[in-house]
C-alpha positions as CSV (number, residue, x, y, z in Angstrom):
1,X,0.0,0.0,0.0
2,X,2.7,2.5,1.0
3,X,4.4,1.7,-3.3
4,X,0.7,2.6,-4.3
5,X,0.6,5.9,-2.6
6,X,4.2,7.0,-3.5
7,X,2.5,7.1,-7.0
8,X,0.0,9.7,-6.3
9,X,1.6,13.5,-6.6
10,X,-1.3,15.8,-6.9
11,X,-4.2,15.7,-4.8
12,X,-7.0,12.8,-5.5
13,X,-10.5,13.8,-4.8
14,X,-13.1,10.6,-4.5
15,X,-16.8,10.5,-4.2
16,X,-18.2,8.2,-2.5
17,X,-21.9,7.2,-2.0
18,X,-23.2,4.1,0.2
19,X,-26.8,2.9,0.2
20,X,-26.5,-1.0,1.0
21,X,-28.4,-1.5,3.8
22,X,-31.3,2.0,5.4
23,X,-28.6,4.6,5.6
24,X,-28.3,7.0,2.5
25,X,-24.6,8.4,2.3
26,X,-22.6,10.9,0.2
27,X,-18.9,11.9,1.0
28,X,-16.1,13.5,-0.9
29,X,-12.4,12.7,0.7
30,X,-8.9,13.6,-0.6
31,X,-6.1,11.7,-0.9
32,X,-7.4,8.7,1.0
33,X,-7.6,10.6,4.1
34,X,-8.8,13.7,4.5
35,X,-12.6,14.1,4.8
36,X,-14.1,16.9,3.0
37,X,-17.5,16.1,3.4
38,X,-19.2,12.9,5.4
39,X,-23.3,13.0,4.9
40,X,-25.8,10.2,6.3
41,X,-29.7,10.5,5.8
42,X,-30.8,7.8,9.1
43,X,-34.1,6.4,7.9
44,X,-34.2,4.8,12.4
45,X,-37.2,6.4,12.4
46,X,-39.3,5.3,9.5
47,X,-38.0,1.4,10.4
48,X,-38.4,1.8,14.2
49,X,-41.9,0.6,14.2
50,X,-41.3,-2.5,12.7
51,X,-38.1,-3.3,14.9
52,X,-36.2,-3.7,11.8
53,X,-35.1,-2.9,8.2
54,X,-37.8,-2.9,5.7
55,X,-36.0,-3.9,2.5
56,X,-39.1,-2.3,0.1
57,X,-39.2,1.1,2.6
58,X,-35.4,1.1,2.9
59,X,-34.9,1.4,-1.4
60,X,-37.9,4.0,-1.7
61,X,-36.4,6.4,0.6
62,X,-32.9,6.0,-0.8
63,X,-34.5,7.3,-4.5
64,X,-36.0,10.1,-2.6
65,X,-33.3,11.3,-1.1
66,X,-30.2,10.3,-2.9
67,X,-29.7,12.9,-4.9
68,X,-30.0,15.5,-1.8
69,X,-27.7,13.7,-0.2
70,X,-25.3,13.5,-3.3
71,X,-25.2,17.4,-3.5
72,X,-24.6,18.2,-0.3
73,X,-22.0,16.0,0.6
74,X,-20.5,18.2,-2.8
75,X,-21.7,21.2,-1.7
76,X,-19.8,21.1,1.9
77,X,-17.1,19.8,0.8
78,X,-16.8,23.1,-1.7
79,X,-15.8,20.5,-4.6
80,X,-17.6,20.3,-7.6
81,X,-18.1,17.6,-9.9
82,X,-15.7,18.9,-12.4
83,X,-12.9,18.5,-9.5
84,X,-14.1,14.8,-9.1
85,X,-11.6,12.1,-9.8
86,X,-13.4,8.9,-9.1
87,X,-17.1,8.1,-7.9
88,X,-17.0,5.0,-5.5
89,X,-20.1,3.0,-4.6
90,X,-20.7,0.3,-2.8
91,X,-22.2,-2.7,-5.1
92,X,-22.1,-5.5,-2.6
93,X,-23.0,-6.9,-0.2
94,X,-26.4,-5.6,1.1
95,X,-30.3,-5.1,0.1
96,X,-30.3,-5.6,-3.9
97,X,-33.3,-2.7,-4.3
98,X,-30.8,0.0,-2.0
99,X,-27.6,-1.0,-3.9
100,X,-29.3,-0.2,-7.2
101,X,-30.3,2.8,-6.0
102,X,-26.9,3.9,-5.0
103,X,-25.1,2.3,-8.0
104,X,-27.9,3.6,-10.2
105,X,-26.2,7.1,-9.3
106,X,-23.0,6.4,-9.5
107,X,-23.3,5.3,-12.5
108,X,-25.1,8.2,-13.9
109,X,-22.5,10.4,-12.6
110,X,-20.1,8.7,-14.2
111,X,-21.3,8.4,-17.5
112,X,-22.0,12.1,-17.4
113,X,-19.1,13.5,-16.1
114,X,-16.6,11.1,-17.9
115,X,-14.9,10.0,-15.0
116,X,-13.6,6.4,-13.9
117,X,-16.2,4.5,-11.6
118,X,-15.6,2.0,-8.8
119,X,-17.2,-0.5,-7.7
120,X,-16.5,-1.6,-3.8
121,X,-17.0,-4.3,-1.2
122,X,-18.9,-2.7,1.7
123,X,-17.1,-5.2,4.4
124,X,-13.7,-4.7,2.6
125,X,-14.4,-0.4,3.0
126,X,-15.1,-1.2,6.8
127,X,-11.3,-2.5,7.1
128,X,-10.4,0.5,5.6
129,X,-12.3,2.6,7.8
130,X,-9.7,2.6,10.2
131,X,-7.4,4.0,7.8
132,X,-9.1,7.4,7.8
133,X,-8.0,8.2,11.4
134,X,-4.9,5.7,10.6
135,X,-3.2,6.8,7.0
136,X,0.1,5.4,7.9
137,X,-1.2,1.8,9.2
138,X,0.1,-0.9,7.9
139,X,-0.9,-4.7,7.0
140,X,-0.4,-7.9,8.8
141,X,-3.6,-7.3,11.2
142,X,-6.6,-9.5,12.2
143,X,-9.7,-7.4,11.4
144,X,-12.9,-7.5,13.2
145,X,-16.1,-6.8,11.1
146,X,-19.3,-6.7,13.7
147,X,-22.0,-5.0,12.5
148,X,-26.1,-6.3,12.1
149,X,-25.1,-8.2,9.4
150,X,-22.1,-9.7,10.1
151,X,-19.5,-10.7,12.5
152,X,-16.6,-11.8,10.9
153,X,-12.7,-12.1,11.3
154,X,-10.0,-11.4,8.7
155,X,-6.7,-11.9,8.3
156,X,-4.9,-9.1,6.7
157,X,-1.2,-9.9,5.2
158,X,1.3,-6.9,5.0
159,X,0.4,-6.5,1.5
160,X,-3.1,-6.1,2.5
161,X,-4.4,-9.5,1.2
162,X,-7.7,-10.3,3.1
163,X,-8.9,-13.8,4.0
164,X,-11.6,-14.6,6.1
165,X,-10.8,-16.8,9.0
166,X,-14.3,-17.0,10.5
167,X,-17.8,-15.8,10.5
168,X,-21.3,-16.2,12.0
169,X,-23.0,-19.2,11.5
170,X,-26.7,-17.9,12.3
171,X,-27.0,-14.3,13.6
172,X,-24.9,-11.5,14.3
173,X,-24.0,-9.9,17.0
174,X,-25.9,-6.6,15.8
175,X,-28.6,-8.8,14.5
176,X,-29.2,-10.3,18.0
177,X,-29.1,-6.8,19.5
178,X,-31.7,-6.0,17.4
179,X,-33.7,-9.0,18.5
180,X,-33.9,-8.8,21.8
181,X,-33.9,-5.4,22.1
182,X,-37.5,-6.2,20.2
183,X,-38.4,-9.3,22.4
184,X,-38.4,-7.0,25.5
185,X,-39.7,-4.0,23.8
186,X,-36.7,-1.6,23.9
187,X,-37.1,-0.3,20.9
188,X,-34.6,-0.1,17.6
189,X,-31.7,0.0,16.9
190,X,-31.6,-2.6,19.7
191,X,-27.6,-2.0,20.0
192,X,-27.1,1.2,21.2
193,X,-30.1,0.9,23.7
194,X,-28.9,-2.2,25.6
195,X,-25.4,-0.8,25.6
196,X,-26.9,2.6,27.5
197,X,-28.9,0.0,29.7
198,X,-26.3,-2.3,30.6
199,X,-24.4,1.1,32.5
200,X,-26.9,0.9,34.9
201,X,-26.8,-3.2,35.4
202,X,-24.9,-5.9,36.8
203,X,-22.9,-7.9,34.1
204,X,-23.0,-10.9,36.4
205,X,-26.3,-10.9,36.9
206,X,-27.0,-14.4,34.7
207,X,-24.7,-16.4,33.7
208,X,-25.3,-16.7,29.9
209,X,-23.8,-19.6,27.9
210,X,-20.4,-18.0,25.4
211,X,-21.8,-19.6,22.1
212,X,-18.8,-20.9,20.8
213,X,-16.1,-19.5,22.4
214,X,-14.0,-23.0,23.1
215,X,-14.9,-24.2,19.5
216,X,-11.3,-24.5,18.0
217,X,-12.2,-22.1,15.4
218,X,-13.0,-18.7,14.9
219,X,-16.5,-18.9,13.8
220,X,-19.4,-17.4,15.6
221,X,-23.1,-17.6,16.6
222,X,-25.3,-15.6,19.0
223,X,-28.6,-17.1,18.0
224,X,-28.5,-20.0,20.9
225,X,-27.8,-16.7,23.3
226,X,-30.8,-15.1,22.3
227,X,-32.9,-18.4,23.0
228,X,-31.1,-18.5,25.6
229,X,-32.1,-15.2,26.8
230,X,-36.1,-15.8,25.9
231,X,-36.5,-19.2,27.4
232,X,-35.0,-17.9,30.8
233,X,-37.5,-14.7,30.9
234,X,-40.3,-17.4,29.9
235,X,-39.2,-19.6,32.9
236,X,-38.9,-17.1,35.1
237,X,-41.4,-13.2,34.2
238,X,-39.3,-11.7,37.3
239,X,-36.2,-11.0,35.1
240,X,-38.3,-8.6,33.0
241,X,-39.3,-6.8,35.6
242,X,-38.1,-2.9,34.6
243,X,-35.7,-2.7,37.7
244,X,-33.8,-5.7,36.1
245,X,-34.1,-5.2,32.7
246,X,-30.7,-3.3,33.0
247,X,-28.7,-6.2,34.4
248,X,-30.4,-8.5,32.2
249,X,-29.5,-6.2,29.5
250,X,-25.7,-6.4,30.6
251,X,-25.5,-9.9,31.5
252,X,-26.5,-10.2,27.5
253,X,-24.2,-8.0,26.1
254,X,-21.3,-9.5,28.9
255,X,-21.5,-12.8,26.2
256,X,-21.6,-11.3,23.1
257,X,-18.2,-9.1,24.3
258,X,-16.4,-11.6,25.9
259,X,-16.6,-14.2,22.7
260,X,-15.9,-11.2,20.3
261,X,-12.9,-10.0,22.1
262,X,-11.2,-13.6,23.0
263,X,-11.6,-15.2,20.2
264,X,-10.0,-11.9,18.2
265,X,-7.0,-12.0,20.5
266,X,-6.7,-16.0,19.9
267,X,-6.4,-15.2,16.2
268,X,-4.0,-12.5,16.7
269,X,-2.1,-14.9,18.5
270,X,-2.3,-18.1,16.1
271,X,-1.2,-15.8,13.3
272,X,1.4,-14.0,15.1
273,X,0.3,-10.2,14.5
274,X,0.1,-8.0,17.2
275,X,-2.6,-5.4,15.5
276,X,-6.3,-5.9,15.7
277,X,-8.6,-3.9,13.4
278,X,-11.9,-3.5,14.7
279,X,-15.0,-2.0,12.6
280,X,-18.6,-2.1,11.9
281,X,-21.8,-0.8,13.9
282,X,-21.4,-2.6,16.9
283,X,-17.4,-1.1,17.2
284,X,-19.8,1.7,18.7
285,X,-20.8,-0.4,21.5
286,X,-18.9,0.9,24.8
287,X,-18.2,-2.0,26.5
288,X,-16.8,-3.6,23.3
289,X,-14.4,-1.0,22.8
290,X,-13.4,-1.1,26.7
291,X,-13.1,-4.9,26.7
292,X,-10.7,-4.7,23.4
293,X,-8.7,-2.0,25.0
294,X,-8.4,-3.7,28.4
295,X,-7.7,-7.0,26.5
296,X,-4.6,-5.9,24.1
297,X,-3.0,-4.1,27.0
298,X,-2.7,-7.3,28.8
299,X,-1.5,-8.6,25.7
300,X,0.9,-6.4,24.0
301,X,-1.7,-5.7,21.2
302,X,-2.1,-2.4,19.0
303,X,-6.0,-1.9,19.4
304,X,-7.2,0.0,16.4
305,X,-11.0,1.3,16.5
306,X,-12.8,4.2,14.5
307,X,-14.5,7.1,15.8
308,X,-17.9,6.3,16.6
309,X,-19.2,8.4,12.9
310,X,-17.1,6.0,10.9
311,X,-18.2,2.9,12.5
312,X,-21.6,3.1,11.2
313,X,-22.8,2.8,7.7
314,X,-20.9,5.9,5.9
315,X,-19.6,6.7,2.3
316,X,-16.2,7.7,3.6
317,X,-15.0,4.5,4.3
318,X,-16.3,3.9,0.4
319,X,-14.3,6.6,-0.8
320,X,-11.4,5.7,1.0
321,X,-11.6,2.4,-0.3
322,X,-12.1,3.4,-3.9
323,X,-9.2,5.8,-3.5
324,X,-6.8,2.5,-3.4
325,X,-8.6,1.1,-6.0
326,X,-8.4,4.5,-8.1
327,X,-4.3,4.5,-7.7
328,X,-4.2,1.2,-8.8
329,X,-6.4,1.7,-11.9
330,X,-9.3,-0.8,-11.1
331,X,-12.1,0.7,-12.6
332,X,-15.1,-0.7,-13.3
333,X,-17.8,0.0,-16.8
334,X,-21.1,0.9,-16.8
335,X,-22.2,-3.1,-16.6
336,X,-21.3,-3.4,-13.3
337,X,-24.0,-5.5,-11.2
338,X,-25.5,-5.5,-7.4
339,X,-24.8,-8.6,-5.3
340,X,-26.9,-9.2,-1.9
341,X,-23.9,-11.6,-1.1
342,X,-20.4,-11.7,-1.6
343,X,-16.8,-12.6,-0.2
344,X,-14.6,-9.7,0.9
């Protein structure tokens, strides 16, 4: 990566847009690294009462707004299109009906404006996340990608090769957020209100199983946590009373943290790096963050987490990614396709 940005001498200007899952964003960001603009339109409101994404709602707003959003990520970053190097967009992988509607503008930018369009893995642009704060880091890493979606570990060679060396097997971690924040009527996103909750609990409040955490590998699951969670409340109504609900909330998120942040440090260990990447929505979680922090100290790990803004869905990871890709002249044409799955 550092060869690749020695051939860069004038300043690189990217726009990125990112519309894979409910969030519609727009950025602009030179050189890689330096955020000119960063604009997310949250649709948490329209998806709240359901207690989760609407795929059909999620793509309508997107073509409502996109275009808003598009111009003023432009407009603040006082960048016109004309300045505009590259247009990066994430194509994969997410809802097909919102990455058409972000591709769909990406292309049309592209095509009108005569300027190279690229094409980018959303999980591989939350890696990169960290390199916004970060410009300097450098490979041979194990990454950490926890989000609804997905909890996955990577691990990333010095030349910034990716394999995956684990994944969920059933939900992830955000994803069972999410659902019991629903089973015990919290409200949504289910993340960020049982990590506010949990504050005010005891962590050892129930002892809830570690799904997976002696295993041998470095897969996860957090489904049989989450029935774990409902068949104890069904066996027993007093744990839902309101003044427990914040240990029960804590005791919860204790399991999720403690198998995301030993089994990270057991790959670090098996493939002898000492830097951990960590990105994705539920990076935001405090305790997570603490844990990881606490955890690599002991260890003599380099702890690497983005500010809470880039841990969410956001097109400045995209254009940071697409950046990379620019400088090494991966473009993509005007056939490029959407992909609800994919491999980083």
């Amino acid at each position: 990566m550092d060869a690749i940005r020695e051939k860069s001498k004038k300043d690189i200007y990217i726009l990125g847009i990112e519309t894979s899952c409910d969030d519609t964003c727009a950025s602009v960001v030179k050189n890689g690294s330096v955020i000119l603009s960063n604009i997310v339109s949250s649709q948490n409101e329209i998806h709240r009462k359901y207690g989760g994404v609407v795929p059909e709602l999620a793509s309508r707003k997107h073509i409502e707004v996109i275009d808003i959003v598009i111009n003023e990520a432009l407009e603040r970053s006082g960048v016109n299109l004309d300045k505009i190097n590259a247009v990066s967009v994430t194509n994969r992988p997410g809802l097909i009906g919102s990455l058409l509607v972000g591709v769909g503008a990406a292309k049309a930018i592209s095509y009108s404006k005569n300027i190279p369009l690229v094409a980018v893995n959303h999980l591989k642009a939350h890696i990169y996340s960290n390199i916004l704060k970060n410009p300097d880091i450098k490979g041979g890493f194990i990454g950490l990608i926890v989000s609804g979606g997905h909890s996955s570990l990577y691990f990333v060679d010095s030349d910034w090769n990716i394999k995956e060396i684990g994944h969920t097997v059933d939900d992830a971690a955000g994803e069972a957020y999410d659902k019991i924040a629903r089973y015990l009527g919290l409200g949504y996103p289910g993340g960020p209100i049982i990590d506010r909750l949990s504050k005010m609990g005891d962590p050892y409040y129930i002892d809830f199983p570690k799904p997976m955490i002696d295993s041998g590998d470095f897969n996860f699951s957090f489904s049989g946590l989450k029935t774990s969670l409902i068949y104890r409340t069904k066996k027993d109504e007093k744990l839902t009373a309101e003044k427990n609900i914040p240990s029960l909330a804590a005791s919860f998120q204790k399991s999720i943290v403690d198998v995301l942040t030993e089994k990270t440090i057991k790959a670090a260990s098996k493939f002898g790096v000492k830097n951990i990447l960590i990105s994705g929505g539920v990076a935001a979680n405090s305790k997570l963050r603490e844990e990881f922090l606490r955890k690599c100290r002991e260890n003599n790990i380099k702890i690497f987490i983005p500010p809470l803004y880039l841990c969410m869905d956001n097109a400045v990871m995209v254009a940071c990614l697409g950046y990379y890709r620019y400088l090494e002249g991966r473009f993509d044409d005007l056939e490029v396709d959407v992909y609800s799955r994919s491999d980083i």
